[in-house]
C-alpha positions, -999 to +999 in steps of 0.1 A: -545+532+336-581+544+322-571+580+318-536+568+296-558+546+275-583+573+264-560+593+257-539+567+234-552+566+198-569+539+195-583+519+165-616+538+175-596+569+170-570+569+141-537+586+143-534+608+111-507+582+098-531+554+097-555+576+080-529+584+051-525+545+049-563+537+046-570+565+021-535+570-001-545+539-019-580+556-031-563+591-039-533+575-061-570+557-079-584+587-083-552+609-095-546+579-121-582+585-133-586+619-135-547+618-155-561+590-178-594+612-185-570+647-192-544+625-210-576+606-233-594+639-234-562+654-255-557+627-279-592+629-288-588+670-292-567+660-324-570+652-356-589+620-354-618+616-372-624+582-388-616+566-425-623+586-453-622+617-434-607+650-450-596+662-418-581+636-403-546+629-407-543+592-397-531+563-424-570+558-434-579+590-435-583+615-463-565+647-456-538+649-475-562+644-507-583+674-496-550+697-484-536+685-526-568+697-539-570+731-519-534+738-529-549+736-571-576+754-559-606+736-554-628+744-521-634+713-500-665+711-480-673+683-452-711+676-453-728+653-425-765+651-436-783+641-464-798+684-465-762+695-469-752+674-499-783+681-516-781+717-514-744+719-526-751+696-557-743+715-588-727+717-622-696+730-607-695+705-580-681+670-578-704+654-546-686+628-529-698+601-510-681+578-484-704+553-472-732+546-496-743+514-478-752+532-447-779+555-464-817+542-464-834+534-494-857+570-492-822+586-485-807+569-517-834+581-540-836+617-525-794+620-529-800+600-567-829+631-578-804+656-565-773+646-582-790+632-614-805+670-619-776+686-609-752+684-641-727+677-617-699+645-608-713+619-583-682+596-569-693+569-547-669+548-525-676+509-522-714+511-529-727+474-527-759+455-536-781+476-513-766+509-531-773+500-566-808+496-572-812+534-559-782+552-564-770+533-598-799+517-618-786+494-640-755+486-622-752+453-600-724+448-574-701+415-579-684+400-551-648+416-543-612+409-548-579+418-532-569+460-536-533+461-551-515+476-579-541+473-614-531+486-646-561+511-662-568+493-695-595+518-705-598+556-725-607+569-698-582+601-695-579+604-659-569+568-655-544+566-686-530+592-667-528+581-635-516+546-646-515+521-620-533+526-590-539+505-557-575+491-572-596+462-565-625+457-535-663+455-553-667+452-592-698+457-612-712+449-643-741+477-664-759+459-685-773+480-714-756+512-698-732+536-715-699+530-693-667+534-694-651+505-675-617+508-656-589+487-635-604+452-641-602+425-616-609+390-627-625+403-661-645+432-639-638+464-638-631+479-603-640+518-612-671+523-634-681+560-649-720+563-662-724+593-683-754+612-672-778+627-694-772+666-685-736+664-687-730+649-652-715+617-644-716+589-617-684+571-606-684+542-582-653+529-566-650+493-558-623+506-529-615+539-517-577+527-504-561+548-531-576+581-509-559+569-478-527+590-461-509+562-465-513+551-500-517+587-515-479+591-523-479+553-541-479+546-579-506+567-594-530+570-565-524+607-562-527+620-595-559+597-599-577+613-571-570+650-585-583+638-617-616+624-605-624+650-572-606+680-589-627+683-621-648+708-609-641+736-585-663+728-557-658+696-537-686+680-511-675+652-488-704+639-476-698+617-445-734+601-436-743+590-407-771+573-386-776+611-369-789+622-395-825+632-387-833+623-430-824+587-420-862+581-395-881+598-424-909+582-450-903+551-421-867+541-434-851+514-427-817+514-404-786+524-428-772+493-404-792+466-421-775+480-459-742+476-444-751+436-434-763+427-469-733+441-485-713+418-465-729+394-496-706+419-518-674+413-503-674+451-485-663+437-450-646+473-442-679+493-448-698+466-424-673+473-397-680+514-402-716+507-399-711+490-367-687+514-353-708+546-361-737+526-337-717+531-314-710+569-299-673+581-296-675+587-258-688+552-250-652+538-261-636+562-239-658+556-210-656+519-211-615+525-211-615+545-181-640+523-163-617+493-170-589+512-157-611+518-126-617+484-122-579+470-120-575+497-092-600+486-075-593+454-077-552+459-068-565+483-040-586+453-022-564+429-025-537+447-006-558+429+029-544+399+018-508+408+022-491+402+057-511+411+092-497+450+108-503+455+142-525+475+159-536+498+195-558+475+212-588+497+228-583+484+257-551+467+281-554+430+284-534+413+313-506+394+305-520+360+321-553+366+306-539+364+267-519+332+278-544+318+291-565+322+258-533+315+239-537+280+256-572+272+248-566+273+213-540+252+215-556+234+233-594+232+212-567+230+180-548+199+195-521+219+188-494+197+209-466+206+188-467+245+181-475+248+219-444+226+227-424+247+201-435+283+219-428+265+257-394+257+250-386+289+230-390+308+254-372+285+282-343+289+260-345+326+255-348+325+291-317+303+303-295+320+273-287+353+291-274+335+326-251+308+309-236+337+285-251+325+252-266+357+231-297+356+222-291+347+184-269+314+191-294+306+220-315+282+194-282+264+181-278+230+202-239+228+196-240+262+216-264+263+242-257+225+255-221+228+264-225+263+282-256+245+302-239+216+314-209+239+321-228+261+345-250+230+362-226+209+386-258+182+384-253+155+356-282+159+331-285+137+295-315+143+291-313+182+287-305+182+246-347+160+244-358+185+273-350+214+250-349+202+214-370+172+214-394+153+201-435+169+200-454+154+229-477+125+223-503+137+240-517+163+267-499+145+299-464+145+283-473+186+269-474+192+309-443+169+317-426+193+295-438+227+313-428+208+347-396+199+334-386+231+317-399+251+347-373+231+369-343+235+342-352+272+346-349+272+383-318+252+389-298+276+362-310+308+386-300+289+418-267+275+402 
């Protein structure tokens, strides 16, 4: 018997079945993961760059202005640091800039001197509070109103043009300050154009929804933007960011702490960029796939608390031995009434085969009773409470029972 059970597998030693069971849960884990990091990994190998993005091509971004104004001509250019936007400023250039709000005050007065020498067009998108003492002298931010369809009612040729165009978000007021006002919102004008004094000019936006994919095709929005980024043949879209190496010199401040203040302005949506750009694009993605790990681990683990399998014991336990232990617990349980339940179980699975009961109808009293007193000549009205009766009241009557159901047992192999 020692030779048969070494050479049983054993919990000790798994077959390979039970190792596929153990470790098919982990593999499916790690297949979902590594599908969910390929799957995630091509999404973000798309067109997705953010709002006010020439290249991207979701609702809030900006390519279909840029592809409109490569198709007349014009050369689009995508600049990320303060360096790039400086260089390209020019007479023949219109600079454009996304986010104001997130440039630091040294940055704002190093992109002003640039574009206020440069002869060139200067459009601004949303600038707030923060923005204007820098970038717009002159010029204060008002709080904002709802972006929908305004009327131009100004001389202003690109907007007569255009005619109505999705307008609203920040207005300002320029005190003293030749200024052609446009698109008024509550008595303030929602697009303001400051002629400069070398033939430039600086344009701030109060909302820069009009650029979106979305709302391109809608009333004038289109033709507007042509007007205003096509004048010149060269077009910069600067997109700053918090990378940008200009944004830790002369000790600036953080672009971040801009984009709070103008919360005072009304600009929630440029708050939310500045948040968003704290944060690096992998980070989202990692969190995501970490989640994902986490619910798989979770499910995994709690597959112990389904039903019990059975197993190889490592060794052979007698028959009288597991019994016996069966008993003790019972027994240290006071378990009167599961133990009288197993006893006369198995005393009926027992008598069933010898009075011709099957073993399914051997549980059913209308069954098993007749058949017993059939084959026992002895009178017996007790046998219906001998084998479907009541629990035992305590530990003497649990052995009355065994005796009892041991000599039931007997007389049906004698009879």
């Amino acid at each position: 018997m020692t030779a048969a059970t070494t050479a049983s597998p054993t919990s000790a030693s798994p077959t390979p079945r039970q190792v596929w069971n153990r470790a098919r849960g982990v593999l499916l884990g790690v297949l979902i993961l590594v599908v969910a990091g390929i799957t995630l990994a091509a999404v973000r190998s798309g067109d997705q760059h953010g709002r006010l993005d020439p290249r991207s091509a979701d609702p809030s971004g900006s390519r279909a202005a840029a592809e409109l104004l490569k198709d007349r001509g014009i050369s689009v250019t995508v600049a990320t640091t303060l360096d790039e936007a400086t260089t390209a400023a020019g007479p023949d250039t219109t600079l454009l800039v996304v986010r104001p709000n997130l440039l630091t005050p040294p940055q704002q007065r190093r992109l002003h001197a640039a574009t206020s020498a440069s002869a060139g067009r200067t459009v601004l998108i949303a600038p707030g509070r923060p923005s204007m003492t820098e970038l717009a002298p002159g010029v204060h931010a008002e709080p904002s109103r709802e972006v929908t369809g305004r009327a131009p009612a100004c001389a202003l040729p690109a907007a007569r043009t255009a005619g109505t165009v999705d307008m609203g978000g920040i207005r300002y007021t320029a005190d003293g300050l030749d200024a052609i006002a446009c698109y008024p919102s509550g008595g303030l004008p929602s697009l303001l154009v400051l002629e400069e004094p070398r033939d430039g000019d600086t344009i701030l936006l109060g909302s820069p929804d009009f650029l979106h994919n979305e709302r391109l095709a809608q009333q004038g929005n289109a033709s507007l933007a042509l007007q205003l980024l096509g004048s010149r043949t060269h077009l910069v879209w600067y997109l700053p960011s918090l990378a940008d190496p200009s944004a830790t010199e002369d000790g600036g401040q953080s672009g971040s702490g801009n984009g709070t203040e103008d919360g005072d302005t009304g600009s929630e949506s440029e708050s939310e960029s500045s948040f968003l750009d704290l944060i690096p694009s992998g980070w989202s993605w990692g969190a995501l796939q970490l989640t994902l790990a986490a619910v798989l681990a979770a499910l995994w683990r709690a597959r112990r608390l389904g039903p019990l399998v059975t197993e190889r014991l490592p060794v052979a336990i007698r028959a009288s031995e597991s019994a016996e232990g069966r008993a003790r617990l019972y027994r240290k349980a006071n378990a009167r009434d599961r133990a009288a339940v197993s006893l006369r179980y198995a005393a009926r699975c027992r008598i069933a085969p010898f009075i011709g009961v099957s073993a399914h109808d051997a549980h059913t009293p209308a069954v098993l009773l007749p058949a017993l007193s059939a084959r026992l000549t002895t009178a017996g009205d007790d046998r219906d409470t001998l084998l479907f009766g009541p629990v035992p009241t305590d530990d003497a009557a649990l052995v009355l029972l065994t005796d009892q159901l041991d000599a039931l047992e007997r007389e049906v192999r004698t009879s």
